[in-house]
C-alpha positions as CSV (number, residue, x, y, z in Angstrom):
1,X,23.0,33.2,-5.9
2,X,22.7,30.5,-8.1
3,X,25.1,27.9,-6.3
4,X,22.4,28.9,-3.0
5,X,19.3,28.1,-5.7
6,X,21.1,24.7,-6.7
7,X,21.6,23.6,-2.8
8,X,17.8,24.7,-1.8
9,X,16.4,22.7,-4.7
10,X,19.1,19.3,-3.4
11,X,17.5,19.7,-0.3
12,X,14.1,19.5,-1.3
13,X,14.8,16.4,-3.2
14,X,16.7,14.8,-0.3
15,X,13.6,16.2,1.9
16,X,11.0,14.5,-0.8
17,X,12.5,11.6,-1.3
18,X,13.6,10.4,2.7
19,X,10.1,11.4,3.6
20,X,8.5,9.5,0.8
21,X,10.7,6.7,2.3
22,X,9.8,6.6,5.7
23,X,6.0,6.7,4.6
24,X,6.4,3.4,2.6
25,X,8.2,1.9,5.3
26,X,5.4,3.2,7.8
27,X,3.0,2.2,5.4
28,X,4.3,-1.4,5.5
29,X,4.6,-1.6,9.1
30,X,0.7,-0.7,9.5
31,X,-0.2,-3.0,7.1
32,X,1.8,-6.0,8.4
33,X,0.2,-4.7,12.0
34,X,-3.3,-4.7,10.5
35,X,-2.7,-8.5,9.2
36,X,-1.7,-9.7,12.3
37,X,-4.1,-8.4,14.3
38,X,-6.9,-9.6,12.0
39,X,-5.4,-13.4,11.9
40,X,-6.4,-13.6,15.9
41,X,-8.5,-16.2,16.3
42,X,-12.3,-14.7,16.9
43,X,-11.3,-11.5,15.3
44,X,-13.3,-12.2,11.7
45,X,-16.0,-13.3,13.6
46,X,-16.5,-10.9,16.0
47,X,-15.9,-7.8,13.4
48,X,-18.6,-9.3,11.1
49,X,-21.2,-10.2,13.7
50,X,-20.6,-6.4,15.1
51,X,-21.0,-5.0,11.3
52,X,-23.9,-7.0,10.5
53,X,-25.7,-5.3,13.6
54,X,-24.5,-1.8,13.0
55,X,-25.4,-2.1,9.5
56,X,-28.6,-4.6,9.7
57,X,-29.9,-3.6,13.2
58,X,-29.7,-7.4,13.7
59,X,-32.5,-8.7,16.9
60,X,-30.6,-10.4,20.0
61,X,-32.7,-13.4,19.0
62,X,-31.2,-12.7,15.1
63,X,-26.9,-12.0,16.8
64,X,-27.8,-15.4,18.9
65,X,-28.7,-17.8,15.8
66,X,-25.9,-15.8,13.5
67,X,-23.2,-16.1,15.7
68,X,-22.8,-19.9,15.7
69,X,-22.8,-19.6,11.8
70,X,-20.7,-16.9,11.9
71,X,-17.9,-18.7,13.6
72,X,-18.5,-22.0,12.0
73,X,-17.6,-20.0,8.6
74,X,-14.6,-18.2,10.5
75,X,-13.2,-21.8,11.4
76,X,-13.9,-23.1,7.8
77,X,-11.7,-19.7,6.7
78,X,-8.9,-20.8,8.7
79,X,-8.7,-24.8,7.9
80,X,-8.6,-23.3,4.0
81,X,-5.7,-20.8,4.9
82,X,-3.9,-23.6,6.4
83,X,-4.1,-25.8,3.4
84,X,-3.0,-23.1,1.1
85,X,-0.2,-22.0,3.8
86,X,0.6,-26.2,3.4
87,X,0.5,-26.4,-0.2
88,X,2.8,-23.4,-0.6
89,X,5.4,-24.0,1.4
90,X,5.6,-27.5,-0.1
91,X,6.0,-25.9,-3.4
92,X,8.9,-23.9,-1.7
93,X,10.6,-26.8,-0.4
94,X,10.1,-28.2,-3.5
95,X,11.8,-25.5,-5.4
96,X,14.6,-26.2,-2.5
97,X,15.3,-29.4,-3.6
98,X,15.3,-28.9,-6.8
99,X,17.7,-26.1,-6.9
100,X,20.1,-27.5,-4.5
101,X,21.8,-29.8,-6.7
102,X,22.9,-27.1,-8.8
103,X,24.6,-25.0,-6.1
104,X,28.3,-25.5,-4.7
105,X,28.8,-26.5,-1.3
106,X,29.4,-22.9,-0.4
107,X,26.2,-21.8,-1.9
108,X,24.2,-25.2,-0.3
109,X,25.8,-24.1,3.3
110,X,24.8,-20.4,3.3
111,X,20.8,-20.9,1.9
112,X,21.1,-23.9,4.4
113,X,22.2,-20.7,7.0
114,X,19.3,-18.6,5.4
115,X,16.8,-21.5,6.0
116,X,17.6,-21.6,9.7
117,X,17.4,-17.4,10.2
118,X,14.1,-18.0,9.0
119,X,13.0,-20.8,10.9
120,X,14.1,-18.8,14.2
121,X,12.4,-15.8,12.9
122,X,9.2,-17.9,12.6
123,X,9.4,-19.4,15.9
124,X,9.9,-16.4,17.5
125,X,7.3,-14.2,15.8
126,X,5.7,-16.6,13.8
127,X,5.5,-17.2,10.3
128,X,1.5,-16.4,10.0
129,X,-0.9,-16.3,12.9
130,X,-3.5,-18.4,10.6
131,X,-1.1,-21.4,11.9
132,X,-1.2,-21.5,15.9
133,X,0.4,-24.2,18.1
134,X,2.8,-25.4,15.1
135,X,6.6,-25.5,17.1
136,X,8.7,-24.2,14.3
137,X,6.5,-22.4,11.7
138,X,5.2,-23.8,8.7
139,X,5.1,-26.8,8.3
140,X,7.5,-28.5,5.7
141,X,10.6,-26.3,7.2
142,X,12.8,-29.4,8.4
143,X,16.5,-29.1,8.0
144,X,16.6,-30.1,4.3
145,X,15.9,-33.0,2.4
146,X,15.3,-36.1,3.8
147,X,12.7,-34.8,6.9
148,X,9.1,-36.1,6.5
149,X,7.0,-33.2,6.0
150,X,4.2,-32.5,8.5
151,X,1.2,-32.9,7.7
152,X,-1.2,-29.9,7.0
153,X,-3.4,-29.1,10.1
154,X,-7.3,-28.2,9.2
């Protein structure tokens, strides 16, 4: 009886534990979703001009003069998310550089390998929708040192 008590209480844990890790995985997945789908262009601006009228009760004449403002700030959002998109992924390729020296050719070859999985993945799905229209991702993601970067796009 106690060897049956022992395997109940094992598969419990195992139970517990996979379904505590398929929740953080399905957590992650809805929260990646959620980020994409509010980096669409006209998303912000749309979703705040619609909760300022449920919560406001805004006028048609009031949604007509906010909307303009209300886009204009949504644009500003998105040149500043750009610059900080820019400024980090020079500090990456900065760290790059600096670390390459230090790693043997074997080590330069596969984070050169690395580098390119990511590029493709970025092309492919892109790197953040905040950065439409830019061929290859992020900007700053040239083969290695020596590539001019691109310059940021606000």
């Amino acid at each position: 009886m106690k060897g049956l008590h022992w395997k109940i209480s094992l598969a419990l844990v195992v139970i517990f534990v996979a379904g505590a890790g398929v929740g953080w995985v399905a957590g992650r997945q809805a929260l990646f979703a959620r980020q994409k789908a509010m980096s669409r262009p006209g998303f912000w601006d749309g979703m705040v001009l619609k909760r300022m009228d449920e919560r406001l009760g805004l006028t048609a004449e009031q949604k007509i003069t906010l909307e303009p403002m209300v886009k204009e700030t949504a644009q500003r959002l998105q040149a500043q998310r750009r610059r900080a998109a820019w400024e980090q992924m020079q500090i990456v390729r900065s760290f790059y550089e600096e670390v390459e020296p230090h790693l043997t050719a074997e080590q330069r070859e596969r984070i050169e390998r690395y580098r390119q999985q990511m590029r493709e993945k970025w092309r492919d799905e892109g790197p953040m929708p905040l950065l439409p229209g830019r061929p290859g991702g992020l900007p700053g993601l040239g083969p290695g040192p020596g590539r001019p970067p691109s310059p940021p796009n606000p």
